[in-house]
C-alpha positions as MATLAB code, in Angstrom:
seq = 'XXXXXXXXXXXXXXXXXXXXXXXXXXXXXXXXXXXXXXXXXXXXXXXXXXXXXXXXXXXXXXXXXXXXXXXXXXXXXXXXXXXXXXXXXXXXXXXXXXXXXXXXXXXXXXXXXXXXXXXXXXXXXXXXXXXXXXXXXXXXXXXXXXXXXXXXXXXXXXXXXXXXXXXXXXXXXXXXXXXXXXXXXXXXXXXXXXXX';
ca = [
     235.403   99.970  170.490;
     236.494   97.756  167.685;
     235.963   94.850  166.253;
     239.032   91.753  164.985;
     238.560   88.803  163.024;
     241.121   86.426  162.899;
     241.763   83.460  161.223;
     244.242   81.209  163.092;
     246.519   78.061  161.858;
     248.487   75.755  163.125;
     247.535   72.835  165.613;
     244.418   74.651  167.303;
     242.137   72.150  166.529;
     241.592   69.422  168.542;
     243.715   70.446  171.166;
     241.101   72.699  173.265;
     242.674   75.976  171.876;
     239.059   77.687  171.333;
     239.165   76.808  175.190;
     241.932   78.612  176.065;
     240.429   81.723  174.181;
     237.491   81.865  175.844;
     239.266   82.353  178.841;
     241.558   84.788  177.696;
     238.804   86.638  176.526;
     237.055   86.106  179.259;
     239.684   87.643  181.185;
     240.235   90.830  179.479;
     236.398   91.376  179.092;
     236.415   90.584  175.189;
     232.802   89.750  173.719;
     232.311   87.883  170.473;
     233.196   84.040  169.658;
     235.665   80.978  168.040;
     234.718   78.295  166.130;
     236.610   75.720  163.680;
     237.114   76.049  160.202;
     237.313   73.319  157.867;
     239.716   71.121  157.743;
     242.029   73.225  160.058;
     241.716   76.297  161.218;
     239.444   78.475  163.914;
     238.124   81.092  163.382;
     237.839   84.084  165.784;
     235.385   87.244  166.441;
     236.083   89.676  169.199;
     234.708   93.218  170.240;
     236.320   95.505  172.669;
     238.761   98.331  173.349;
     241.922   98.465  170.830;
     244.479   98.050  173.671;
     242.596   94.585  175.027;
     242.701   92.993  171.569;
     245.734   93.706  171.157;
     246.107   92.434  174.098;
     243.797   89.007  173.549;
     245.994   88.995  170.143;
     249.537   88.269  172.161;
     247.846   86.201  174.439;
     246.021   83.859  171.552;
     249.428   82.856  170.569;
     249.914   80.017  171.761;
     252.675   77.456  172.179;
     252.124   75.373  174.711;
     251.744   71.584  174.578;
     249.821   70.327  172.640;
     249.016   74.114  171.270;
     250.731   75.466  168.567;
     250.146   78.690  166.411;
     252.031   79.228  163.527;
     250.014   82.018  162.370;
     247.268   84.703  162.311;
     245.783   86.792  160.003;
     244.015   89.352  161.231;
     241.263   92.050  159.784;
     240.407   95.139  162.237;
     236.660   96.935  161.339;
     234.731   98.679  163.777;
     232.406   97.091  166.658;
     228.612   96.367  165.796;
     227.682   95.503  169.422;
     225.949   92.422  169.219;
     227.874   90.082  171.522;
     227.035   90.536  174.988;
     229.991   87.737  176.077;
     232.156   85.259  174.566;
     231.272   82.056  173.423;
     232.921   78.839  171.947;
     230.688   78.130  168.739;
     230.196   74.487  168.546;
     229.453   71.788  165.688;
     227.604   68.796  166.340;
     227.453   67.161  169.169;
     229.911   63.529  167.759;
     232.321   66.126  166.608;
     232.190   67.714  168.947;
     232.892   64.637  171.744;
     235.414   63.178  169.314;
     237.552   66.613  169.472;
     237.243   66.143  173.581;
     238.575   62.698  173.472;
     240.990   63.560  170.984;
     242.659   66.364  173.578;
     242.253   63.745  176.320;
     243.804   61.508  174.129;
     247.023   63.755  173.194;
     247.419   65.146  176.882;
     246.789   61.118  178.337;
     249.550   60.324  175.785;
     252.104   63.230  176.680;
     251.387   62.623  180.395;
     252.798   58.921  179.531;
     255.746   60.399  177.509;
     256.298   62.838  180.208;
     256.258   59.825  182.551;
     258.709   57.718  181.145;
     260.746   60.216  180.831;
     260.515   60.482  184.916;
     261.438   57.035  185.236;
     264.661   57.543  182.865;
     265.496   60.043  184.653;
     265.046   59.079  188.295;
     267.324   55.817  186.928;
     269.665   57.881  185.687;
     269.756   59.572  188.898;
     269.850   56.673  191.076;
     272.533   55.368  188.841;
     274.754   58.715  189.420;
     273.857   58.659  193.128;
     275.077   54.918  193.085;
     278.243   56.270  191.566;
     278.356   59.122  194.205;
     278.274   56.849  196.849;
     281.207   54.414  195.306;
     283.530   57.837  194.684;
     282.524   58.581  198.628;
     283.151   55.745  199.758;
     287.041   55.912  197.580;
     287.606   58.891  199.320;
     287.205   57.870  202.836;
     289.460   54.837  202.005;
     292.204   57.337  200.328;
     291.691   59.681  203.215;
     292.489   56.868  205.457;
     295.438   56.142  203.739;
     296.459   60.192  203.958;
     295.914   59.970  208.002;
     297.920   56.657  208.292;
     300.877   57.681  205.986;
     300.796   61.093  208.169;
     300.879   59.275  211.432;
     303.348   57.212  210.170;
     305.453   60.193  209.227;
     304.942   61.628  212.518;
     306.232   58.366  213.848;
     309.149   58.702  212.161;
     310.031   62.349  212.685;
     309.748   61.771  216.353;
     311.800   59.260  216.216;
     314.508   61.181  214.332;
     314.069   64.147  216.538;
     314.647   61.718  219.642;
     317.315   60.491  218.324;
     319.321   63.673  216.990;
     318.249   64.925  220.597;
     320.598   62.002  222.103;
     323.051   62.471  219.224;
     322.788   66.157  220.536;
     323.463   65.062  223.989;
     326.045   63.241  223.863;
     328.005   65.466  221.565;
     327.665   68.182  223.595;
     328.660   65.495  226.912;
     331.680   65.067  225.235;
     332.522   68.198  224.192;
     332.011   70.293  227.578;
     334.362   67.011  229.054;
     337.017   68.282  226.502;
     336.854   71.852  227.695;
     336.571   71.050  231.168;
     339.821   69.048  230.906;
     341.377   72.225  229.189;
     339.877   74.605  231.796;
     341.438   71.951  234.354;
     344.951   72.213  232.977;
     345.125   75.867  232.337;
     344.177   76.139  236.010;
     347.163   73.874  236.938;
     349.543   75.560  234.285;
     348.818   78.718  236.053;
     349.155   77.727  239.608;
     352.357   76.432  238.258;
     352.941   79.412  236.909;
     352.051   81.093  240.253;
     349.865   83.320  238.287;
     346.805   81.871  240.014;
];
């Protein structure tokens, strides 16, 4: 068993860090306490097996809204035993309420922030669905136009087609009249001829 003290700065006061480290501790089984220095710091005691403050060390890191550790300085000694759990240390009683209202404050604050930032963005995305729509909306109209110059296309290839069809026809009308008037006068030369 061993024994860490560890003085911690940053923004920890105020901000219900020594909360947070009573239930990390709590967690990992760690005995001992935290309390606030003056002006800024807190102060922390824990007990238990090397690997779990090492552990509770990681973990008391914290940099989460509207926590922020910038540093710890730590001093390792052996356990004496006398915590039997882990407690916040408290100062008096105003202080004390003032550093409640002051978190409630800060998170009441960020939860505004964090709201108007909502409402930016759900304009911002009503404003780009708005713009969605309109680009939809071009694109069945140019699609429209796609299908109608198509059909009209197809119009006018059938036409063409019709038409080299009858071109086709008649060519090939007058053409088989030309070699049956050959085919007719061969037949004649030759009986002529008496060769048919």
């Amino acid at each position: 068993m061993k024994r860490v003290t560890a003085t911690v700065r940053g923004e920890v006061q105020r901000v219900g860090y020594r909360d947070e480290v009573q239930r990390i501790a709590r967690k990992l089984g760690i005995t001992g306490y935290v309390e606030n220095l003056k002006p800024y710091d807190v102060r922390i005691v824990a007990e238990g097996e090397e690997e779990k403050l090492r552990e509770f060390l990681e973990m008391i890191k914290i940099r989460r809204y509207p926590i922020f550790v910038e540093d710890i300085e730590v001093e390792w000694g052996p356990a004496t035993g006398e915590f039997s759990y882990f407690e916040i240390r408290r100062g008096e009683w105003q202080e004390e309420l003032f550093e409640r209202l002051d978190v409630a404050a800060r998170l009441l604050y960020r939860s505004v922030e964090l709201g108007e930032k909502s409402v930016e963005l759900s304009a911002r995305s009503v404003e780009l669905g708005e713009k969605s729509v309109e680009l939809s909306a071009r694109s069945v109209e140019l699609g429209e136009k796609i299908l109608e110059a198509i059909r009209d296309e197809g119009k006018k290839t059938r036409e063409e087609i019709r038409l080299l069809r009858l071109d086709l026809r008649k060519y090939m009308e007058a053409r088989f009249g030309e070699i049956e008037k050959r085919l007719s006068r061969i037949e004649e030369a030759l009986r002529r001829a008496s060769l048919l």
